[in-house]
C-alpha positions as CSV (number, residue, x, y, z in Angstrom):
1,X,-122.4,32.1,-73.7
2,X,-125.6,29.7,-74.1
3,X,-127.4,31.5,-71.2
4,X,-126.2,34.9,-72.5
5,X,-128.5,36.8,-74.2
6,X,-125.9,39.8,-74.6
7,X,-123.1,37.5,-76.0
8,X,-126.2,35.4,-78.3
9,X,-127.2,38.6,-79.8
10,X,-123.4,39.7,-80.5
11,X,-122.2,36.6,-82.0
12,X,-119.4,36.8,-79.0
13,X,-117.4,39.0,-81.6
14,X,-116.7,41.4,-79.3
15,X,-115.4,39.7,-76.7
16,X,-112.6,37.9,-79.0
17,X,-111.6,41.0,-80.1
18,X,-110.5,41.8,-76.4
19,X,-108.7,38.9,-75.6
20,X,-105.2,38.8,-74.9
21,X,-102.4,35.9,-73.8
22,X,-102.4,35.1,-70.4
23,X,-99.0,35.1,-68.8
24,X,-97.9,33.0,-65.9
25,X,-97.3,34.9,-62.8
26,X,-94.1,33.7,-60.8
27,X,-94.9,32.6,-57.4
28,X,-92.4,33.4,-54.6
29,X,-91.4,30.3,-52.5
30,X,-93.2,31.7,-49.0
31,X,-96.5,31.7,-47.7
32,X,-98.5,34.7,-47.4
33,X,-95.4,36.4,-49.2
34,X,-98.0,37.3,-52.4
35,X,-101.5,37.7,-52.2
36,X,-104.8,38.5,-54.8
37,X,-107.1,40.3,-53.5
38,X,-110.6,41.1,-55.5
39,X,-113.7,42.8,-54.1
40,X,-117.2,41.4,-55.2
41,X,-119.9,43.9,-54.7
42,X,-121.8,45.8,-54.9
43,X,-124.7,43.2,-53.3
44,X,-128.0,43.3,-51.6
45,X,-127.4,44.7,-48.1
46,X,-127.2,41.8,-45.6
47,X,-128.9,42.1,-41.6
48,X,-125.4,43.3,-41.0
49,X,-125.3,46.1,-43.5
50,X,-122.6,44.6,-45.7
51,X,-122.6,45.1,-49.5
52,X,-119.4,43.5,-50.2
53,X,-117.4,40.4,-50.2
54,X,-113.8,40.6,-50.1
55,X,-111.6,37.7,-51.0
56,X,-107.8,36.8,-50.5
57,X,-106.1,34.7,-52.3
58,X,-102.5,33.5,-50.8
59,X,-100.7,32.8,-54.2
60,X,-98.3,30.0,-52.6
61,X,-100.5,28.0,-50.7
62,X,-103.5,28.6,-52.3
63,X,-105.4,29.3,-49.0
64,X,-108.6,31.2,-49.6
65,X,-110.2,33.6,-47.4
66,X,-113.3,35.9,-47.8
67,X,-114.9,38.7,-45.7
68,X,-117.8,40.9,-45.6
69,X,-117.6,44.7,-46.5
70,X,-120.2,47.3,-45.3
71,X,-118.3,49.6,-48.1
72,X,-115.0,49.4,-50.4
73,X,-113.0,52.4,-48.7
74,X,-109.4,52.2,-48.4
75,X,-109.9,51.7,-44.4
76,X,-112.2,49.2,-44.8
77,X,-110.5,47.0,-46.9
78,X,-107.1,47.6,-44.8
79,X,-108.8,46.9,-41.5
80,X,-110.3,43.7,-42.9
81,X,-107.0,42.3,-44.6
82,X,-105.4,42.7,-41.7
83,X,-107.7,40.7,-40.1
84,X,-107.9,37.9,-42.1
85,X,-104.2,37.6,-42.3
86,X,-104.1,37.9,-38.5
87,X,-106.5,35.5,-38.3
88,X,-105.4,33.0,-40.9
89,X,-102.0,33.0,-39.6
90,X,-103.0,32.3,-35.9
91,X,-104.9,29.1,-37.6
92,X,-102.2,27.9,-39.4
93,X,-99.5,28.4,-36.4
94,X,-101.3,28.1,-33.5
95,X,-102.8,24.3,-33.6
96,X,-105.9,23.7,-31.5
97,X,-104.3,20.4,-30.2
98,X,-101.0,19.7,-28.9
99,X,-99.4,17.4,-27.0
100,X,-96.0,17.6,-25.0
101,X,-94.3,15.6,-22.7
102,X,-92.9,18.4,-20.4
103,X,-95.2,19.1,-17.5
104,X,-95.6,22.5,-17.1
105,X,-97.5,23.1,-14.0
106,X,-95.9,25.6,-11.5
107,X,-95.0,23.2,-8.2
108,X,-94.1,25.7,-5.1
């Protein structure tokens, strides 16, 4: 509110008036079974021509992802949360290292 000249000048009445209770929001007991999802944007236009930023929240893990956005269309955002589930999934199940002791070259 220090750095605010909008909220200086209004004495920050306004925003009390608006305040409400926040309620806790029950978390199911699964991963990627709840998700928040907010778009940031509109931004300058990157090299790429994105203007937005969408982030993921997984409500149970608290994994974060976010994603660049040319636009905020339904497509978009569907096409983009599917791939950062797809690919947050494959990171989580999918390790990069493994070990095992069965040997699994084909002998003929």
């Amino acid at each position: 509110i220090q750095s605010c000249n909008k909220c200086q000048k209004n004495n920050n009445t306004t925003l009390k008036k608006h305040q409400t209770t926040l309620h806790p929001i029950a978390v199911k007991d699964e991963a990627w079974a709840q998700l928040g999802m907010d778009l940031v944007g509109p931004l300058p236009t990157t090299a790429r021509g994105n203007t937005y930023i969408m982030t993921v929240t997984d409500y149970y893990t608290k994994w974060a992802e976010a994603a660049p956005l040319q636009d905020k269309s339904a497509l978009s955002v569907a096409n983009m949360l599917y791939t950062v589930s797809f690919l947050t999934i494959i990171k989580i199940i999918i390790p990069f290292e493994f070990s095992s002791s069965v040997d699994w070259a084909v002998q003929k």
